[in-house]
TORKOL-4160 file (C-alpha; in steps of 0.2 Angstrom, whole numbers, padded with zeros to 4 digits, m for minus):
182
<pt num="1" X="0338" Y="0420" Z="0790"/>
<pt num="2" X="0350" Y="0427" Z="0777"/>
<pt num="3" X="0345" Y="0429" Z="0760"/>
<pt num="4" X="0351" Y="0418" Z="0747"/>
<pt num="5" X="0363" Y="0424" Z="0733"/>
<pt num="6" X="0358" Y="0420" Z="0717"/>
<pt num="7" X="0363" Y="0406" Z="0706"/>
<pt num="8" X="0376" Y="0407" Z="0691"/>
<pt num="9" X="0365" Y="0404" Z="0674"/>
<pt num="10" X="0381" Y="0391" Z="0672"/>
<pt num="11" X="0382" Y="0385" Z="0689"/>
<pt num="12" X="0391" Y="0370" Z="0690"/>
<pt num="13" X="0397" Y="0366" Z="0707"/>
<pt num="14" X="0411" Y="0353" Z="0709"/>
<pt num="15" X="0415" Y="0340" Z="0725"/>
<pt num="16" X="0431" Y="0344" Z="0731"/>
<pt num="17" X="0434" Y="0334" Z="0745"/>
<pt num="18" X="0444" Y="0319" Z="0735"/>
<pt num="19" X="0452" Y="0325" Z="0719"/>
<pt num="20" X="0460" Y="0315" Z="0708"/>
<pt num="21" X="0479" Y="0316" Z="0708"/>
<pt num="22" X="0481" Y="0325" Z="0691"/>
<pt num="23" X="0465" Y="0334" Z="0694"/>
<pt num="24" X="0448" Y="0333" Z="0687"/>
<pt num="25" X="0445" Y="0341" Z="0671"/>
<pt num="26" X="0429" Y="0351" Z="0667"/>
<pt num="27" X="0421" Y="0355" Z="0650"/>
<pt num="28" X="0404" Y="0361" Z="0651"/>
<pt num="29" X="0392" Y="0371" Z="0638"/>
<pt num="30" X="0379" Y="0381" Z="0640"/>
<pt num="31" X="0361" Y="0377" Z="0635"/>
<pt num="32" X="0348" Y="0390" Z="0624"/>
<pt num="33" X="0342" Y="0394" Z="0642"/>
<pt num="34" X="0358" Y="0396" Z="0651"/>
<pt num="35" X="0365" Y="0407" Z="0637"/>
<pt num="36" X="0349" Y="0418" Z="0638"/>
<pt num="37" X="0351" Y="0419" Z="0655"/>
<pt num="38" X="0370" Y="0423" Z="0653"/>
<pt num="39" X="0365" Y="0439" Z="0641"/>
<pt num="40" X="0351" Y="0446" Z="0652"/>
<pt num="41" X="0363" Y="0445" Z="0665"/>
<pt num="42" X="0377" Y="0454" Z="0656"/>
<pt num="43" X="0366" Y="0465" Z="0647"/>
<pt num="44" X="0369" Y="0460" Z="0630"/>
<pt num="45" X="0359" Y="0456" Z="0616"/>
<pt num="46" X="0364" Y="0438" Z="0615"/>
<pt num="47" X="0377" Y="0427" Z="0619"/>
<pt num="48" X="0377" Y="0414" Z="0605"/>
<pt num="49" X="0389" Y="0402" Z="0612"/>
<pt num="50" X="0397" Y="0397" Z="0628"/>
<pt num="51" X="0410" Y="0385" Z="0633"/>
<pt num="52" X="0421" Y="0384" Z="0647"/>
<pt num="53" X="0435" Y="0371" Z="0648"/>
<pt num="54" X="0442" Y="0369" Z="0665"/>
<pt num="55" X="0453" Y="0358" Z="0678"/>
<pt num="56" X="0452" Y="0358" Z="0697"/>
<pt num="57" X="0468" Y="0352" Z="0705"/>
<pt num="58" X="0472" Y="0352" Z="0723"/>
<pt num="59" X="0482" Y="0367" Z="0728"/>
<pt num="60" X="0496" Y="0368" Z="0741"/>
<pt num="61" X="0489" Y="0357" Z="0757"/>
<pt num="62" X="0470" Y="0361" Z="0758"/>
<pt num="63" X="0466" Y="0373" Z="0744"/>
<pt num="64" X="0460" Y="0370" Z="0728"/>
<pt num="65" X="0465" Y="0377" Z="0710"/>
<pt num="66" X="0453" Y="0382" Z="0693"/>
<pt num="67" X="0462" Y="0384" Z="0678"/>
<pt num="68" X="0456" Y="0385" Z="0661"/>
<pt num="69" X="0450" Y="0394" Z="0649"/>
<pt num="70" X="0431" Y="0403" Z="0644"/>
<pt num="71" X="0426" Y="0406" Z="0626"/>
<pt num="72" X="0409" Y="0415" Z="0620"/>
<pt num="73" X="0402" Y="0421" Z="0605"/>
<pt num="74" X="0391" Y="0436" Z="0608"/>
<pt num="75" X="0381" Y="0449" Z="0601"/>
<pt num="76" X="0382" Y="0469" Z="0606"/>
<pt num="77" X="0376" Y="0484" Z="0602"/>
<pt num="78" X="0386" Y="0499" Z="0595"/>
<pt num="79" X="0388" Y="0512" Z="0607"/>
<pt num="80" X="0387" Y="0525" Z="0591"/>
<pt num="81" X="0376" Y="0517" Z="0577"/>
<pt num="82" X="0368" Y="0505" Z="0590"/>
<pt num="83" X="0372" Y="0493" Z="0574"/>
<pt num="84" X="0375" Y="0473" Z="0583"/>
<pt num="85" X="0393" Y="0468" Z="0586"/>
<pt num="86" X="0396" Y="0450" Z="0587"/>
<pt num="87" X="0413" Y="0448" Z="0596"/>
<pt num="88" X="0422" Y="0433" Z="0601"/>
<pt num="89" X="0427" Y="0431" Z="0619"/>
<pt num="90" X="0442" Y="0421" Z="0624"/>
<pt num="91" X="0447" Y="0422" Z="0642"/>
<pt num="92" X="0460" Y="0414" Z="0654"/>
<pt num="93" X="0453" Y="0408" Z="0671"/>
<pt num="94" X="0462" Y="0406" Z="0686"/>
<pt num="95" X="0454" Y="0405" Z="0703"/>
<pt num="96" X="0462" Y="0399" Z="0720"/>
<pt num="97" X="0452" Y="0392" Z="0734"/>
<pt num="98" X="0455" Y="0389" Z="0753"/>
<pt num="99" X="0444" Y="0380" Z="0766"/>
<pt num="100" X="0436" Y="0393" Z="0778"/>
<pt num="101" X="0445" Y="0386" Z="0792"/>
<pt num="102" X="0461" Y="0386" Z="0785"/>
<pt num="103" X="0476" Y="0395" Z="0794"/>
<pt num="104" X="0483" Y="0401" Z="0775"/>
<pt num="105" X="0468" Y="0411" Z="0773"/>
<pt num="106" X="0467" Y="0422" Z="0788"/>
<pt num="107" X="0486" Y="0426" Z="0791"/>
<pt num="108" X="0485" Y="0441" Z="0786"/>
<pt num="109" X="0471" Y="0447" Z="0796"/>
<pt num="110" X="0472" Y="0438" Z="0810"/>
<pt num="111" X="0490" Y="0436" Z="0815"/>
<pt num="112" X="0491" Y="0456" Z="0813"/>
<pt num="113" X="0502" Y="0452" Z="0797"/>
<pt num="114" X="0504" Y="0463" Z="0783"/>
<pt num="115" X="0493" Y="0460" Z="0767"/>
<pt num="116" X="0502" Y="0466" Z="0751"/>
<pt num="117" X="0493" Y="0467" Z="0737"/>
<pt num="118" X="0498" Y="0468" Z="0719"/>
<pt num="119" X="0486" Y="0476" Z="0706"/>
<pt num="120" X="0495" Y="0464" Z="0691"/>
<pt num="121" X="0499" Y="0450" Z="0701"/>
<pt num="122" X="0487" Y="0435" Z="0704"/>
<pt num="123" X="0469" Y="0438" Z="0716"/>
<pt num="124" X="0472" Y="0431" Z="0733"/>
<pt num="125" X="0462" Y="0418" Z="0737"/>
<pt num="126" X="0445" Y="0415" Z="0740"/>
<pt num="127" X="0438" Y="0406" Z="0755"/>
<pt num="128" X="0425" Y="0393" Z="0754"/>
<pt num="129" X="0414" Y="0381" Z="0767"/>
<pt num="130" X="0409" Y="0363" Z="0766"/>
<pt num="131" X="0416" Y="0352" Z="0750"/>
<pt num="132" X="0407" Y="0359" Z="0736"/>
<pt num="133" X="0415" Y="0374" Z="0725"/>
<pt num="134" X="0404" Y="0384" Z="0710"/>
<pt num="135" X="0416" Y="0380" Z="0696"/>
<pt num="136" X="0401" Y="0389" Z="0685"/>
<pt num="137" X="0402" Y="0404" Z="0694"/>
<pt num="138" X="0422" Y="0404" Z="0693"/>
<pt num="139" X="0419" Y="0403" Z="0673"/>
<pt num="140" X="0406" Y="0416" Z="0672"/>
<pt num="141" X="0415" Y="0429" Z="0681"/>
<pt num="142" X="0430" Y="0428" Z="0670"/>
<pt num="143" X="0417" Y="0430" Z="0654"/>
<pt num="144" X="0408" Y="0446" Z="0662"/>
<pt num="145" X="0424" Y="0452" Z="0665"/>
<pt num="146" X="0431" Y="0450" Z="0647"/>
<pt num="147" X="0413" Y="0458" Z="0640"/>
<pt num="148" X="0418" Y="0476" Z="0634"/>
<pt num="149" X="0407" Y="0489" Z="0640"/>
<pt num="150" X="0411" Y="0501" Z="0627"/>
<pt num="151" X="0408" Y="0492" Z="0611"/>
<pt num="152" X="0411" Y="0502" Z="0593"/>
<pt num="153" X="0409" Y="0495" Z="0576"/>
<pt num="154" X="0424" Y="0496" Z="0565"/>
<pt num="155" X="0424" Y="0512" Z="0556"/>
<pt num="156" X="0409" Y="0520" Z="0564"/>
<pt num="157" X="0411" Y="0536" Z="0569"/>
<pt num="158" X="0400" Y="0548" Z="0577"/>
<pt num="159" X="0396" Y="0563" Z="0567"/>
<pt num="160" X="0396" Y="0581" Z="0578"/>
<pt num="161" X="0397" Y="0592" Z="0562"/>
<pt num="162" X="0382" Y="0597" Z="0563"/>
<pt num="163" X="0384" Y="0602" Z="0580"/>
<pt num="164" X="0378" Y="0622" Z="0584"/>
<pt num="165" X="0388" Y="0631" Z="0594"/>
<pt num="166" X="0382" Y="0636" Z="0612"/>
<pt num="167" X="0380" Y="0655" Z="0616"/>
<pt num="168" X="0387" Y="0657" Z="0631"/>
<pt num="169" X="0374" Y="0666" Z="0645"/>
<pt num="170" X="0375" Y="0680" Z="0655"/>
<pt num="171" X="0381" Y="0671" Z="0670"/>
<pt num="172" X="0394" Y="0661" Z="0660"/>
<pt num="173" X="0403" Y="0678" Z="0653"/>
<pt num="174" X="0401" Y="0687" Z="0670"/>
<pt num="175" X="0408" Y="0669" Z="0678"/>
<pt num="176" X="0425" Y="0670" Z="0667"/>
<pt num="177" X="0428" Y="0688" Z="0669"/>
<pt num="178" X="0426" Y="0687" Z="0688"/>
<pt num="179" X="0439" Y="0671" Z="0687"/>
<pt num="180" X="0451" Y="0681" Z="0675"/>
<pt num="181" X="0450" Y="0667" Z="0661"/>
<pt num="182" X="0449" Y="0674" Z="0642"/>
């Protein structure tokens, strides 16, 4: 039996099989519960708010296509001060979706094709099964993706003037000589 994977904290899974012609349009926001989840998961102190507005259109003849946008308040730490940051988080999504089965989604592998690949072009697309699609997940990954790993508070600035200076050893002055360095 194969593990399940986990669930999104915002999972919101969405019936695909019969859209509506201009598409189905999505606004969802999380709860207290989801949001701690959301900042445990992306290991930051909190996420405050978080609201994803979305549509899901058909796409080409049996694919499906998320578009929107995610927006998050959340709270960091400072990578120098350890001071919290709160940060706003607004972030485009765009995901595209193609039945399992479908002849678009294995041409490239299966036909022996070619597969090119552009690193600023658009992600190719995902494959799913049955009629149901995580919407949720979609949103979430766009957010984590948006979160900077490296957050600095304005103005800070980390102090190394009271840094000593390192003798070298016996080992290191022997090492540069026998490597001709000065």
């Amino acid at each position: 039996m194969k593990p399940e994977d986990p669930k999104s904290p915002v999972s919101f899974e969405v019936h695909v099989a019969r859209l509506p012609k201009d598409g189905l349009p999505m606004v969802f926001e999380a709860d207290e519960k989801q949001r701690e989840a959301l900042a445990k998961a992306h290991g930051v102190s909190s996420v405050d708010a978080y609201k994803a507005d979305l549509l899901v259109t058909a796409w080409k003849r049996h694919g499906i296509k998320i578009t929107g946008i995610v927006e998050a308040n959340i709270t960091q730490e400072c990578v120098v001060s350890l001071e919290p940051i709160e940060t706003h988080i607004e972030e485009q999504v765009e995901g595209l979706f193609l039945p399992a089965d479908s002849k678009l989604g294995r041409l490239g592998f299966d036909a022996g094709g070619e597969i090119v690949i552009d690193a600023d072009g658009a992600d190719s697309p995902e494959l799913f099964s049955g009629d149901m699609i995580d919407a949720g997940e979609l949103a979430e990954q766009f957010f984590g993706l948006a979160i900077d790993p490296y957050p600095r508070k304005p103005g800070v600035t980390l102090d190394t003037s009271g840094d000593k200076t390192v003798e070298e050893t016996e080992f290191q002055k022997k090492l540069r000589e026998a490597l001709g360095k000065s």
